[in-house]
Structures are given as structure tokens and as C-alpha cells.
Residue frames as qw, qx, qy, qz and C-alpha x, y, z in Angstrom:
[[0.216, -0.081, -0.866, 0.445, -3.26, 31.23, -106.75],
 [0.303, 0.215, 0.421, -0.827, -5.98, 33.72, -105.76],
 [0.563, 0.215, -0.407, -0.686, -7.71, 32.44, -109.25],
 [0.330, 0.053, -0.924, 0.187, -7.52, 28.63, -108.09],
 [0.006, 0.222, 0.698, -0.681, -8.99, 29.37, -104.61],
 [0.481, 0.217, 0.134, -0.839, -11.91, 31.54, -106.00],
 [0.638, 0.115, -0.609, -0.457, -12.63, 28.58, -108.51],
 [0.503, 0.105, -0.824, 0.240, -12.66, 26.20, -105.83],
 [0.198, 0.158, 0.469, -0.846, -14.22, 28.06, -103.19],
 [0.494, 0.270, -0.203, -0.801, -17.19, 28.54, -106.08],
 [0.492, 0.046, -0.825, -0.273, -17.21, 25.11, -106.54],
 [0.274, -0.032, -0.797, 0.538, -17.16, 24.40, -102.84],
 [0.383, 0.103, 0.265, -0.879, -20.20, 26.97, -102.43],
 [0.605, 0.116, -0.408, -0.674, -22.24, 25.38, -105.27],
 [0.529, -0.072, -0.845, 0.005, -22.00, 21.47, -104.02],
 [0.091, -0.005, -0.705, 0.703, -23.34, 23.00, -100.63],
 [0.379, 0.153, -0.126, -0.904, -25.88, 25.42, -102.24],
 [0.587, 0.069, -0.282, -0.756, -27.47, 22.80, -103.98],
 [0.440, -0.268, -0.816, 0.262, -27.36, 19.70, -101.58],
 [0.174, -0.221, -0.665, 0.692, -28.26, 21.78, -99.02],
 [0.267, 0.079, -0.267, -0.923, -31.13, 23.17, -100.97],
 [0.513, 0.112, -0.714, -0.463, -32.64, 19.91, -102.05],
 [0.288, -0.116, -0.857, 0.412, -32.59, 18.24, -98.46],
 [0.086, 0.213, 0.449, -0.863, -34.01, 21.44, -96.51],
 [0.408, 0.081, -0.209, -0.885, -36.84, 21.44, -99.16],
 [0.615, -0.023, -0.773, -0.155, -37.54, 18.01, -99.08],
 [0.285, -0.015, -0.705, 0.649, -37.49, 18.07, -95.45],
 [0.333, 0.014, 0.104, -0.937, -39.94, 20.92, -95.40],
 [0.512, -0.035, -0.420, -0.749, -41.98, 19.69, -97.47],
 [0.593, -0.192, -0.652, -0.432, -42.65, 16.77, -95.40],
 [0.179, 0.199, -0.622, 0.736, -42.01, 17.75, -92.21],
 [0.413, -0.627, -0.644, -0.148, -45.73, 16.95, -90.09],
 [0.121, 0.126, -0.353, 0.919, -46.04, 20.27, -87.71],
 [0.154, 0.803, 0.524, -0.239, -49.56, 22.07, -86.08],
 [0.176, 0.829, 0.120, -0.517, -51.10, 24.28, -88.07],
 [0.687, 0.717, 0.031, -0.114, -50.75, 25.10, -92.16],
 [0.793, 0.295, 0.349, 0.404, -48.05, 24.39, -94.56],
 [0.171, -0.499, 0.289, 0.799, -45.67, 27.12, -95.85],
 [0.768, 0.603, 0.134, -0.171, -47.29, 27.78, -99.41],
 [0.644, -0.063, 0.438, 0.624, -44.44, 26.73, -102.02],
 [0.268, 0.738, 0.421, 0.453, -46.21, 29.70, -103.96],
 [0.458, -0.880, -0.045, 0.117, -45.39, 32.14, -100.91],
 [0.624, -0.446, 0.438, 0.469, -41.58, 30.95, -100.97],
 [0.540, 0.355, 0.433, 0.629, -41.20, 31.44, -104.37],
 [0.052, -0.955, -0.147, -0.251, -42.41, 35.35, -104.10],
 [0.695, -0.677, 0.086, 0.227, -40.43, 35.38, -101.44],
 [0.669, -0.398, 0.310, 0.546, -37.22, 34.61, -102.97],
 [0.396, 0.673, 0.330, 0.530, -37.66, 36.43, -106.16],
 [0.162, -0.950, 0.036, -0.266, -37.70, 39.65, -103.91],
 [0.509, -0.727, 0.401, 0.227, -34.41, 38.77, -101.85],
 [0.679, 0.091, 0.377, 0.623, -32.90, 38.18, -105.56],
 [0.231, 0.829, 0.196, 0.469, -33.70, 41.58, -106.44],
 [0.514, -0.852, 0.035, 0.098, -32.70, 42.58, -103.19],
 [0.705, -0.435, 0.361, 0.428, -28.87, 40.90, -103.61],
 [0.673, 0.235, 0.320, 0.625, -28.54, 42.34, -107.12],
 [0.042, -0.951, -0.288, -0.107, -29.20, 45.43, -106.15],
 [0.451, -0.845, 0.231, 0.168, -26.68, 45.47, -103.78],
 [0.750, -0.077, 0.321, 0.573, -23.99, 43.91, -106.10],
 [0.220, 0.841, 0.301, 0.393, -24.94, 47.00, -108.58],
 [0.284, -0.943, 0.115, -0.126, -24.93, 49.49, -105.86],
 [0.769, -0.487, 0.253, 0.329, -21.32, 47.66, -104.85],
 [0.640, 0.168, 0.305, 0.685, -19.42, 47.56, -108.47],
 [0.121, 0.620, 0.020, 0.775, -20.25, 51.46, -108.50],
 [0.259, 0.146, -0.474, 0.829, -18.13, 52.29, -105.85],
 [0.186, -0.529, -0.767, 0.312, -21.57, 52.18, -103.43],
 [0.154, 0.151, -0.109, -0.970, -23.02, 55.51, -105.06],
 [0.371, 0.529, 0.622, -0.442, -26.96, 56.05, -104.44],
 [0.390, 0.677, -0.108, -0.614, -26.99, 58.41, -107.75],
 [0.156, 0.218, -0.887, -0.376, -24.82, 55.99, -110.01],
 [0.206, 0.251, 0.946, -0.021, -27.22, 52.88, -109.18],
 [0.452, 0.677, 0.464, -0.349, -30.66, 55.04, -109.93],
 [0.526, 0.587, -0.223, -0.574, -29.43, 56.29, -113.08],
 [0.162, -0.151, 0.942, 0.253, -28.36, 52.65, -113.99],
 [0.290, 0.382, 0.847, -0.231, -31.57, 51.26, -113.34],
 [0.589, 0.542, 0.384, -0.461, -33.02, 53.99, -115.22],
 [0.154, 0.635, -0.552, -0.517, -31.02, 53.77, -118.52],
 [0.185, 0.053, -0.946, -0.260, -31.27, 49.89, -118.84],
 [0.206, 0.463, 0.846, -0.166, -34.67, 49.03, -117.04],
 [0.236, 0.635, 0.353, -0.646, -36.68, 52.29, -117.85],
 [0.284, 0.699, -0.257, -0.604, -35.66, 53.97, -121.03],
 [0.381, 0.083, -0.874, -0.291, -35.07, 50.28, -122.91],
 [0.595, -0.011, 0.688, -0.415, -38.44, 48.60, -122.20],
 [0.878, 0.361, -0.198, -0.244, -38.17, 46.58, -125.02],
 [0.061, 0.704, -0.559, 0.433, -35.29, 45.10, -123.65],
 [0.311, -0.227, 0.726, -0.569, -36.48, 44.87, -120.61],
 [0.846, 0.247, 0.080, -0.466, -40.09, 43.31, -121.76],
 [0.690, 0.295, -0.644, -0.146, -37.75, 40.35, -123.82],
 [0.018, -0.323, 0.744, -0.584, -37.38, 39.25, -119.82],
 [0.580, -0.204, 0.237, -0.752, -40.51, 38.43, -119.49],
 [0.946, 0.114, -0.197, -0.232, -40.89, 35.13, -121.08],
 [0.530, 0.252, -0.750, 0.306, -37.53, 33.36, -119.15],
 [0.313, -0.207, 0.399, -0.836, -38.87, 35.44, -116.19],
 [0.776, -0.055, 0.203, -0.594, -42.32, 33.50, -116.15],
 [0.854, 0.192, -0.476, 0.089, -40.48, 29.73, -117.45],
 [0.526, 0.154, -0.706, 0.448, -38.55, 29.96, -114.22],
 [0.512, -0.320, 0.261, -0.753, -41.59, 31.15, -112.26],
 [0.965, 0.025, -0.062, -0.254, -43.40, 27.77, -113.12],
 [0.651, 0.381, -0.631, 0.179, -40.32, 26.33, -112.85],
 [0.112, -0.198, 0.752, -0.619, -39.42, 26.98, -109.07],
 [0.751, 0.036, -0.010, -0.659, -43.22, 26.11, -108.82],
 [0.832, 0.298, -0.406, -0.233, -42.49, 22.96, -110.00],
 [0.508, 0.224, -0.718, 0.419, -39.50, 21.71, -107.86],
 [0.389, -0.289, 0.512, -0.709, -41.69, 22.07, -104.81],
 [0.903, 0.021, -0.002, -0.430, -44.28, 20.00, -106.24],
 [0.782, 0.257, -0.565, 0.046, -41.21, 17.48, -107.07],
 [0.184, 0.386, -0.703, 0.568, -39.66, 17.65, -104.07],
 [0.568, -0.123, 0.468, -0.666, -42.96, 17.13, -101.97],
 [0.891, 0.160, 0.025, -0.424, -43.48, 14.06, -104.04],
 [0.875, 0.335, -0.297, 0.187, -40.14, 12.37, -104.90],
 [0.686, -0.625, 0.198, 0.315, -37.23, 11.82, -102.23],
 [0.079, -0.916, 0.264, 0.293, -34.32, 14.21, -102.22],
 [0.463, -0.198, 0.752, 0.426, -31.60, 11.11, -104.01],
 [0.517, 0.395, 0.752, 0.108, -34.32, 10.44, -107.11],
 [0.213, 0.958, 0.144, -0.126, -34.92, 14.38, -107.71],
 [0.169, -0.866, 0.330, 0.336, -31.53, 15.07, -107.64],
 [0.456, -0.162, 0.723, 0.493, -30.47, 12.45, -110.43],
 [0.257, 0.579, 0.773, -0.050, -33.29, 12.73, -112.19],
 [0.039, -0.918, -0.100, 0.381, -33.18, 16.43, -112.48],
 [0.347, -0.528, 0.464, 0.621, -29.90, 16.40, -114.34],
 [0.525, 0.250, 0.631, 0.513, -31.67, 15.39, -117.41],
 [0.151, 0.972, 0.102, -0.148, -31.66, 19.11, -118.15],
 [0.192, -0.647, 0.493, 0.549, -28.42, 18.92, -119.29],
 [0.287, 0.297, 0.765, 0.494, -30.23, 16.78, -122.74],
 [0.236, 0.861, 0.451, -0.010, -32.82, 19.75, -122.69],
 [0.335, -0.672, 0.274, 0.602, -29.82, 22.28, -122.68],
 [0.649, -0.007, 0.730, 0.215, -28.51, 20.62, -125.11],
 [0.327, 0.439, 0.678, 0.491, -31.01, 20.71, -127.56],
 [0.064, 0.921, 0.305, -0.234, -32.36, 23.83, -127.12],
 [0.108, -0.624, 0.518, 0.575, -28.41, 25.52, -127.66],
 [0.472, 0.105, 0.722, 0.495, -28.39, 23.11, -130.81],
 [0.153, 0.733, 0.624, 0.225, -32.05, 24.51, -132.12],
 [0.026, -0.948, -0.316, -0.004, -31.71, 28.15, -131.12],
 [0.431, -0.717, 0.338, 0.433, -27.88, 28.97, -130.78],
 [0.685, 0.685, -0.232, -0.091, -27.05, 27.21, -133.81],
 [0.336, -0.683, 0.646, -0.066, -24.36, 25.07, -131.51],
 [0.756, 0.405, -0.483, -0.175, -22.60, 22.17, -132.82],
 [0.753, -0.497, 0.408, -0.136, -22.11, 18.88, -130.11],
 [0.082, 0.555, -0.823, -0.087, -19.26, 16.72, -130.39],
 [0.690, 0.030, -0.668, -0.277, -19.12, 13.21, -130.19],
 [0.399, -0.125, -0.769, 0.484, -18.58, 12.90, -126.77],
 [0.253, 0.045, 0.385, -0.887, -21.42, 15.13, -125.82],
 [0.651, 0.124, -0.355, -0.659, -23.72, 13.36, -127.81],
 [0.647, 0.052, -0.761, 0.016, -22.65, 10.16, -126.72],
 [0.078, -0.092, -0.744, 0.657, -22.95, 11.44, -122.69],
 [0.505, 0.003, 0.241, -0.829, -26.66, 12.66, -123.57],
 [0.795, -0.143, -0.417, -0.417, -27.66, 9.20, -124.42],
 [0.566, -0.047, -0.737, 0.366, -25.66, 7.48, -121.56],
 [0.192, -0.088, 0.377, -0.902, -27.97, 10.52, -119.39],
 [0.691, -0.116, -0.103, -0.706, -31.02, 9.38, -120.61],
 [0.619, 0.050, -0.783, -0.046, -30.20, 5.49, -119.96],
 [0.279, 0.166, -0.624, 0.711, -29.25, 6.13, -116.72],
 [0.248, -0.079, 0.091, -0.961, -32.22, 8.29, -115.91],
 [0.811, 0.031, -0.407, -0.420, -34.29, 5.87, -117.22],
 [0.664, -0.115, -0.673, 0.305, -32.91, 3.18, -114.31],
 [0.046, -0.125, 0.600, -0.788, -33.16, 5.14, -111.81],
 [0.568, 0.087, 0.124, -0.809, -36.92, 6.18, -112.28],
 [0.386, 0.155, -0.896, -0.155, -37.11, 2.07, -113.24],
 [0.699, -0.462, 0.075, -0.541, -40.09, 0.88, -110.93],
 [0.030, -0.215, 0.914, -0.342, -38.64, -1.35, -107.84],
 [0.638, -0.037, -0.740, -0.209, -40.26, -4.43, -106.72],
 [0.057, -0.306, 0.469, -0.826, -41.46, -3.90, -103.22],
 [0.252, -0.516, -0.805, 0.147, -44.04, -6.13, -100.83],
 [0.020, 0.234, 0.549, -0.802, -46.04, -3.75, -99.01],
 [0.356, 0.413, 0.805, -0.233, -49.67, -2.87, -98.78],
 [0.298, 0.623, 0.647, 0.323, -51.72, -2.43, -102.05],
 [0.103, -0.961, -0.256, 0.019, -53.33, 0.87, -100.91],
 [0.195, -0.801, 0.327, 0.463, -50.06, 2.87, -99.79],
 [0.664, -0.043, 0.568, 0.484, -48.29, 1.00, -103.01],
 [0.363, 0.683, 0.548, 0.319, -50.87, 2.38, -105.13],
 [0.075, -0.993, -0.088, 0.030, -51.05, 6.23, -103.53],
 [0.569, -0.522, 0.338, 0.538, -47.04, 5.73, -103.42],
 [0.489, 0.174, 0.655, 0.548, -46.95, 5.20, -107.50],
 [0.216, 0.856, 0.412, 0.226, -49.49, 8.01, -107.90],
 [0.432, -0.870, 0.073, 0.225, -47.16, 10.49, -105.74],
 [0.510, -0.431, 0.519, 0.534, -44.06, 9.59, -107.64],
 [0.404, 0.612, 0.553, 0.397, -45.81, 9.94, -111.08],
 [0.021, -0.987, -0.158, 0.012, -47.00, 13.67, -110.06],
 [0.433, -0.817, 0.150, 0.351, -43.47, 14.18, -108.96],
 [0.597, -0.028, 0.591, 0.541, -41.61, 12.94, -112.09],
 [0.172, 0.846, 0.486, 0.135, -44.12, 15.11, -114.36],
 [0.228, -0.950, -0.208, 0.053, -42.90, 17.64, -112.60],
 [0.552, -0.574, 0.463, 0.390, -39.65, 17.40, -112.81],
 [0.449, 0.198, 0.634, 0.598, -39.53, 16.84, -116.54],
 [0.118, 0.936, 0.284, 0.170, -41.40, 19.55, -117.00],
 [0.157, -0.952, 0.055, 0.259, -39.04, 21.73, -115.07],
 [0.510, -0.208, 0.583, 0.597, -36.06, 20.19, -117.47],
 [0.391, 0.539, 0.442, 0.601, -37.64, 21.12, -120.43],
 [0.089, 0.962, 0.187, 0.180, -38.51, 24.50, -119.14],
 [0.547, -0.732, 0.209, 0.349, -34.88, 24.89, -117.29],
 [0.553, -0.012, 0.466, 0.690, -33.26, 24.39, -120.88],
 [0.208, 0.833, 0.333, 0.390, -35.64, 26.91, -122.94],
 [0.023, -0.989, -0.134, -0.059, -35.26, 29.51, -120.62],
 [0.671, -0.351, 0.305, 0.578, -31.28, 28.70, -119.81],
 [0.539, 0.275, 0.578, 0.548, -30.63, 29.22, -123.52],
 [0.212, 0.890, 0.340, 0.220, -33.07, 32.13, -123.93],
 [0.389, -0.869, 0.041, 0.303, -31.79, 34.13, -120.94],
 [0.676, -0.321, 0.367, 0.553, -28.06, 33.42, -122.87],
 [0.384, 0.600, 0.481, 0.511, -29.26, 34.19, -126.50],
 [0.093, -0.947, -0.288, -0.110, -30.08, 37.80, -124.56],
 [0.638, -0.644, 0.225, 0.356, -27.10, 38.29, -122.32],
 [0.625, -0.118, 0.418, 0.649, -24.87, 37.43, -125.45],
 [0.469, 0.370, 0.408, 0.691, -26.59, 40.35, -127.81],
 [0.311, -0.899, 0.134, -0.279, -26.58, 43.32, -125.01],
 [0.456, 0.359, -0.556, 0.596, -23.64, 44.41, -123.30],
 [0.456, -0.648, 0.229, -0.566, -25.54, 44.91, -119.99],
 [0.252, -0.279, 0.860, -0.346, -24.52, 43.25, -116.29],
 [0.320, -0.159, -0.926, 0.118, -25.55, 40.05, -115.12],
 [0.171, -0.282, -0.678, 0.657, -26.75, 41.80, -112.42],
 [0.385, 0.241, 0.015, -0.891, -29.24, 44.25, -114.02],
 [0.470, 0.065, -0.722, -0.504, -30.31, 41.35, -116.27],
 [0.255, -0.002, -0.825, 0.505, -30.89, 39.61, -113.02],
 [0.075, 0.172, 0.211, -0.959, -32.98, 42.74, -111.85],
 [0.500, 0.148, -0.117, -0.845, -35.05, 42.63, -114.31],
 [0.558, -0.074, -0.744, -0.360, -36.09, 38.98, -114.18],
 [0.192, -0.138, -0.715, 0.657, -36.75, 39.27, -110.85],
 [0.365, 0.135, 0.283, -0.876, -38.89, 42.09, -111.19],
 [0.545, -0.009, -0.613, -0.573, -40.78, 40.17, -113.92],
 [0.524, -0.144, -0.829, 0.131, -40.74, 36.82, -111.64],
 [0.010, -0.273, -0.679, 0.682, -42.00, 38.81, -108.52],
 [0.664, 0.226, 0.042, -0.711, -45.19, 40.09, -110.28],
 [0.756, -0.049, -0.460, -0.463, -45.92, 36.54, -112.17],
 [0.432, -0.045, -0.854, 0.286, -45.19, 34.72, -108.94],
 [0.164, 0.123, 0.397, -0.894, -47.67, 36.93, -106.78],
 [0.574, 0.176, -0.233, -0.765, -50.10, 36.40, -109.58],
 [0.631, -0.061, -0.719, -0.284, -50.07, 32.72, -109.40],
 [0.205, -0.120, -0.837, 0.493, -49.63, 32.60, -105.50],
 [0.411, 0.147, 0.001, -0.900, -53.30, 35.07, -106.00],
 [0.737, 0.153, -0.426, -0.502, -54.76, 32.62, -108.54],
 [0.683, -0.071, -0.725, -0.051, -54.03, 29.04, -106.90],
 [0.331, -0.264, -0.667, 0.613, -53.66, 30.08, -102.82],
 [0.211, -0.451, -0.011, -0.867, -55.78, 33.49, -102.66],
 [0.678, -0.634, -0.125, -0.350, -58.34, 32.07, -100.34],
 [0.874, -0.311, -0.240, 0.285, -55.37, 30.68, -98.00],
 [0.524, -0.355, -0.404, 0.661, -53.81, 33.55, -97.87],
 [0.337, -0.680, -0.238, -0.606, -56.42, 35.25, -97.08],
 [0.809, -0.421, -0.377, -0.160, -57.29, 33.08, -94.43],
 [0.836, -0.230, -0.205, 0.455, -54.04, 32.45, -92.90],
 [0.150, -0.840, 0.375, 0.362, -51.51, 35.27, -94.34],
 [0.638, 0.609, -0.468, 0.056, -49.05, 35.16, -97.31],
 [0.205, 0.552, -0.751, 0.300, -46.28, 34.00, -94.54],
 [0.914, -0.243, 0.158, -0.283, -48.53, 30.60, -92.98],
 [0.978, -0.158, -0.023, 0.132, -46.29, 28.33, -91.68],
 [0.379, 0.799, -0.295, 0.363, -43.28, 30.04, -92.00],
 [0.639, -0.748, 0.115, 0.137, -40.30, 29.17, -89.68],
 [0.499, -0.700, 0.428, 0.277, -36.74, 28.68, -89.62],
 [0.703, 0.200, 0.669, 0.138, -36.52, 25.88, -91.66],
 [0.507, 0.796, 0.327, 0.047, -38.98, 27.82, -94.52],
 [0.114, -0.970, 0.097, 0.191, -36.56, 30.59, -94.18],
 [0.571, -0.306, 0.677, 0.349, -33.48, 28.45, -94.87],
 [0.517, 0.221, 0.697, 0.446, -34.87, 27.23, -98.20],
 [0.297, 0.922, 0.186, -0.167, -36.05, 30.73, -99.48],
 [0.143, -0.906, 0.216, 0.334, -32.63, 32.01, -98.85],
 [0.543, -0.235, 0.701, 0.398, -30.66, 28.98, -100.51],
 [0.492, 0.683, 0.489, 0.231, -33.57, 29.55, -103.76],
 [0.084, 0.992, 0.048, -0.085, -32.65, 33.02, -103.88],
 [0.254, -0.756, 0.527, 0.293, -28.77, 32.32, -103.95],
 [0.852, 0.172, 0.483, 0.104, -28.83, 29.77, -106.15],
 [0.507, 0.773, 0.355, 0.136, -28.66, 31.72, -109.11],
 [0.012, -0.923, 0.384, -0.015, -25.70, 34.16, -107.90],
 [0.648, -0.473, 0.560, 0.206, -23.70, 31.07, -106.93],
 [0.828, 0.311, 0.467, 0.000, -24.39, 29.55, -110.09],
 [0.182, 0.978, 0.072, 0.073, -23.15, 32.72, -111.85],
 [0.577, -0.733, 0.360, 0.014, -20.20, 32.37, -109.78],
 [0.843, 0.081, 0.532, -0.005, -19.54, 28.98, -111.17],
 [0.631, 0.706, 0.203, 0.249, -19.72, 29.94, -114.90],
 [0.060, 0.942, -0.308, 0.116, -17.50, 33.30, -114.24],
 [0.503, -0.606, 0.615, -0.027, -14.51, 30.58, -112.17],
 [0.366, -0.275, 0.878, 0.141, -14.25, 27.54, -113.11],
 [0.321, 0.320, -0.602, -0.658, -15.12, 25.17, -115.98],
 [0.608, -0.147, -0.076, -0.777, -17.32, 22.49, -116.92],
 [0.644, 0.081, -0.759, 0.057, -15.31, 19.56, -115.61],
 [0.339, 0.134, -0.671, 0.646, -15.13, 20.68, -112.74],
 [0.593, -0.067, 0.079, -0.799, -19.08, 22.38, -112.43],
 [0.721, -0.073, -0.449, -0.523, -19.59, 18.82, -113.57],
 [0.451, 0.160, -0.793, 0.377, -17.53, 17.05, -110.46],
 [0.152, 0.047, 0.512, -0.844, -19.33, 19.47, -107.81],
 [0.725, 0.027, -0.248, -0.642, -22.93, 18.38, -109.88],
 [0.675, 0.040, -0.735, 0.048, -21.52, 14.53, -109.18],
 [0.394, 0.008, -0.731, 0.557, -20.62, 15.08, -105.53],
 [0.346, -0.120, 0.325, -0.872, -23.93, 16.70, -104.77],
 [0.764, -0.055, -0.479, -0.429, -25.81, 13.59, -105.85],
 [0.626, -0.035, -0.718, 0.302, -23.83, 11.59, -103.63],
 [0.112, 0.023, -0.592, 0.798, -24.13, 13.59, -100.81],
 [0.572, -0.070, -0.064, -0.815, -27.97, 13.95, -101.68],
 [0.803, -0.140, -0.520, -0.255, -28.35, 10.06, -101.68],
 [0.590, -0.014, -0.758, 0.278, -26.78, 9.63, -98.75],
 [0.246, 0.068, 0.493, -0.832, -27.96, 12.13, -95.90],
 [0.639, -0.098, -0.285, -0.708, -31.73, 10.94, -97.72],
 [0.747, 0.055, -0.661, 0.031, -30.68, 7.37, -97.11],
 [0.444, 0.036, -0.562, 0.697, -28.89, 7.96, -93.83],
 [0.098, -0.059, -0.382, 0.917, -30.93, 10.94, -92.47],
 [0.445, -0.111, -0.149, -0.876, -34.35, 11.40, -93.72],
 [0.297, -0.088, 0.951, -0.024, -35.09, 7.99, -94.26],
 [0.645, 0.447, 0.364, -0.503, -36.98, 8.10, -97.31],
 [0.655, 0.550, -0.426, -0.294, -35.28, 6.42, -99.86],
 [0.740, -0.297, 0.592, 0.121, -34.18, 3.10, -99.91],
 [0.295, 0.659, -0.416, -0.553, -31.93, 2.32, -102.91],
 [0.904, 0.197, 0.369, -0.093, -31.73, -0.72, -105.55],
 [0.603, -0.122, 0.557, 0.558, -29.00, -2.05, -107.80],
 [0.460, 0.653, 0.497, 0.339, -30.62, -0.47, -110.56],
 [0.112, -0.990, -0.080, 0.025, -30.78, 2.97, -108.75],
 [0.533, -0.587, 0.426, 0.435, -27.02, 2.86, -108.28],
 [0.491, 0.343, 0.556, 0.577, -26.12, 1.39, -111.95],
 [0.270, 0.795, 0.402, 0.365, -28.17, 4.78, -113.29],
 [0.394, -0.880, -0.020, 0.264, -26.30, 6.89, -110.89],
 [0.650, -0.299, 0.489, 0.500, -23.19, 5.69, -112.23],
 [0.396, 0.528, 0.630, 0.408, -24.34, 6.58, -115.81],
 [0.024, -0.966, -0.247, -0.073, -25.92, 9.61, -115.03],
 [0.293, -0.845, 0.323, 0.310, -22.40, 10.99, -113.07],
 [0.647, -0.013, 0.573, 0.503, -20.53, 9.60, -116.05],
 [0.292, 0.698, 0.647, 0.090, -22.38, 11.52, -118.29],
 [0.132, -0.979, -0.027, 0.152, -21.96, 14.76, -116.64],
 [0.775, -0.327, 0.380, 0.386, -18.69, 14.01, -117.15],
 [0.572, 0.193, 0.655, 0.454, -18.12, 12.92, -120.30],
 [0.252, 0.888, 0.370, 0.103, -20.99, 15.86, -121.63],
 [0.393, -0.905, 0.086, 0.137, -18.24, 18.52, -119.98],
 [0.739, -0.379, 0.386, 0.402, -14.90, 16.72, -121.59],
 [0.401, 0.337, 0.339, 0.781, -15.37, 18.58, -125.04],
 [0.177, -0.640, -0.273, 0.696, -15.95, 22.31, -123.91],
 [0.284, 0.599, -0.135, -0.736, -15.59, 23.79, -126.74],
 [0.587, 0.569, 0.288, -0.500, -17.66, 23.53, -129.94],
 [0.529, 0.215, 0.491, 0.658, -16.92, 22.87, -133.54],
 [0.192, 0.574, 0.415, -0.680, -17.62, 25.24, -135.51],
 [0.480, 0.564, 0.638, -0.211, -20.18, 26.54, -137.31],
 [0.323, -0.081, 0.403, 0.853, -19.29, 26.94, -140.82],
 [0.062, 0.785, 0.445, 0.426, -23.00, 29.10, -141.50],
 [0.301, -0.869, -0.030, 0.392, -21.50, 31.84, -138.58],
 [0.655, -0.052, 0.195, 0.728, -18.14, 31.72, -140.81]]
């Protein structure tokens, strides 16, 4: 019973986590205030440091809250193995440019389009586990990554829309940048998915140190780009321009993402990751539809929805693997 509830709860966290992620960022981003813009380079620093922060404390928690245990942890796995540690670097900086990325989508593509659209990281997944695990897909996973890509492919389907030339045009250039951007972060959300695993599975260390140390990586190459593309702005302004409530919201939800997600994998399975992935679309197209008011959907956009949450589905309904008679 107490197993149930935690799987369910986890589920219940994640379908919040990441609706409630997608909206508040979207929102931000286009929210019209006085005075500067939150950098999306800022927030990302940001939340790298309050994920080091929370795995600290889970560390410092699973040994029985002892100041002496945690420092010799840290130094045994981060210090004395920096080779190791150093193999962090390269997921570490693929999910720098990643978060990087889902601002730029989000500030360009309403919160319903990103959030289907986005899923086609489960066909970069995919292939990456095939190419670098050495994983073998059924037929029903194979068959849900082409009924992902149809789908995908109808949403992002250009609509047929009167309105004037000029905003049509800057509208089509805005939704280009944002798609870009998004496919990028799918291909880079499956490399580094995969890598991060390929590591995890041939060291016995925590999540949570592993965590640690891509943090630490991801707060020095996120500082370095928020240097190299904002330096004169925050100079000018301050690292924390525009910052309010709001900004503050979507750090914290980026920064939890990744524990919930954890969460997820450790409970429950992948019908059921893939139900709470379905029912955050819906709840992402409607409050856009209903609450932002920046999306207006089309028969097509539905049809690929339908495809896409099938998909997940279907991708989730063989779990486990043939296998692989060159491991044998």
C-alpha cells in the first residue's frame, strides 16, 4: 500500500512539475513588465546551484545527517576519483545548452506545441540506447517511434491563417527559431540521457553524488556562457535583472525537475511515467488555450496529439528488452 501511494504520489508530483514548469516559463517569458528581462542564462546558473544545494542535503540526510560522513563522501567520490568525476563533464555541458535551449523554445513557441513537440526525445532516446547501450527495441516500440514522428510532424504542420503579412511573416520566423531549438534540445536530451546512464550503470555511486557532480560541472559551464553571451548586461543591470516571483517559481521547478524525475524511475513504471507524460500535454494545451491565450488549435494539431499520446503509450507497453545475444 505504502508502495502504491509513493508511485502515485511520484506520478502526481511529476504531471504538476512539468505542466507547471512549462506554463510559468512560457508565461515569463512573455510576460511585458518595466524594466529588463530575467536572463534565461541567469536562471539556468541559478538552478544548477539549488540542485547542488538539494543533493547535498539528500546526502547529508541518507547518512543519518552527519557533517563528517558527508565531507568524507564528497571527498572519496568527487576528489580522489577525478577521472570519474571529469567523465561528468560532457552530459554536464549537453544539459547546460540544453536548459539554454528550452528558454529560447519556450519564448518562441506556445506552451501546448513545446510540450508535444518536445516528446520527440523519446525517438532520440531511443536511438542513442540502441547505438551506445547495445539495446534491442521491440516491435511495438519501433512501431510507437514512427507513429511519434507522424504525429509530431502534424502538429508542427503549418496552419492556414488570414492575418497581416508582416506579423505572419515575424510569426513563422519566431516559430522556426523555436522548433530549432527544441530539436536540438531532443537530440541533446537523448545523448546525454543515455550517457549519464552508460555511467551510473558502471559505478556503484549515488544518484545523488552523481547529481553533485553534474551540477558542479553545469554551474561553472553555465556561468561561463551567462559571461560570454550576457556579460555586458550583467554588468549593467546585475546577474539577478528582472527577477521576481514568477522568475523564482521557474528556477525552483528547473531545479526539481530532475529529483522528481528520479523519483519517477525509482516508483513507478513506464506506463504509467507515460500516462502522467499524456496528462501533462493535456493540461498544457488547455490552461495555454484557456489561460494564456496563445494558442489556438487545428484539427491537425489534435489528430498529432492523439498520435503523439498514443505513442508514449504504445513505446512504454514492451518494458523490457530482448535480448542481446552479443552480452550472452
Amino acid at each position: 500500500m505504502a508502495s502504491a501511494k509513493l508511485k502515485y504520489l511520484s506520478l502526481g508530483i511529476l504531471v504538476f512539475q512539468t505542466t507547471s514548469l512549462v506554463l510559468t516559463m512560457r508565461y515569463s517569458r512573455t510576460l511585458q513588465g518595466d524594466g529588463p528581462r530575467y536572463l534565461a542564462s541567469s536562471a539556468v546558473v541559478v538552478a544548477e546551484f539549488l540542485k547542488i544545494l538539494t543533493c547535498l542535503g539528500l546526502v547529508f540526510k541518507d547518512h543519518s545527517y552527519s557533517g563528517r560522513a558527508l565531507s568524507s563522501i564528497l571527498r572519496q567520490e568527487i576528489l580522489h576519483k577525478p577521472i570519474d568525476t571529469l567523465k561528468l563533464a560532457i552530459p554536464s555541458g549537453i544539459y547546460t545548452l540544453q536548459n539554454n535551449l528550452l528558454y529560447v523554445a519556450l519564448s518562441n513557441l506556445d506552451a501546448a506545441t513545446y510540450q508535444v513537440t518536445y516528446q520527440l526525445k523519446i525517438l532520440t532516446t531511443a536511438l542513442f540506447s540502441v547505438s551506445m547501450l547495445g539495446r534491442r527495441l521491440g516491435v511495438y516500440q519501433w512501431l510507437s517511434l514512427l507513429i511519434l514522428m507522424a504525429g509530431i510532424a502534424l502538429v508542427q504542420w503549418p496552419a492556414d491563417s488570414p492575418s497581416d503579412p508582416q506579423k505572419e511573416q515575424l510569426t513563422a520566423g519566431s516559430q522556426f527559431v523555436g522548433l530549432v531549438a527544441v530539436l536540438v534540445a531532443c537530440c541533446s536530451s537523448g545523448f546525454a540521457g543515455v550517457y549519464f546512464e552508460k555511467i551510473l550503470k558502471e559505478t556503484k555511486q549515488s544518484v545523488w553524488v552523481r547529481n553533485i557532480q553534474l551540477g558542479m560541472f553545469g554551474l561553472f559551464f553555465g556561468i561561463f556562457g551567462m559571461l560570454a553571451y550576457d556579460g555586458d548586461r550583467v554588468q549593467e543591470h546585475g546577474m539577478f535583472q528582472g527577477y521576481n516571483t514568477l522568475t523564482w517559481i521557474v528556477v525552483a521547478l528547473q531545479a526539481l525537475g530532475g529529483l522528481v524525475i528520479a523519483a519517477v524511475i525509482k516508483y513507478a513504471d513506464n506506463i504509467l511515467k507515460g500516462f502522467a507524460t499524456s496528462l501533462s500535454i493535456i493540461l498544457s494545451t488547455f490552461i495555454s488555450y484557456f489561460w494564456l491565450e496563445d494558442f489556438e488549435p487545428t484539427s491537425l494539431f489534435f489528430l498529432g496529439t492523439v498520435l503523439v499520446i498514443m505513442a508514449t503509450f504504445l513505446y512504454g507497453y514492451e518494458s523490457k528488452p530482448a535480448p542481446n545475444p552479443s552480452r550472452a
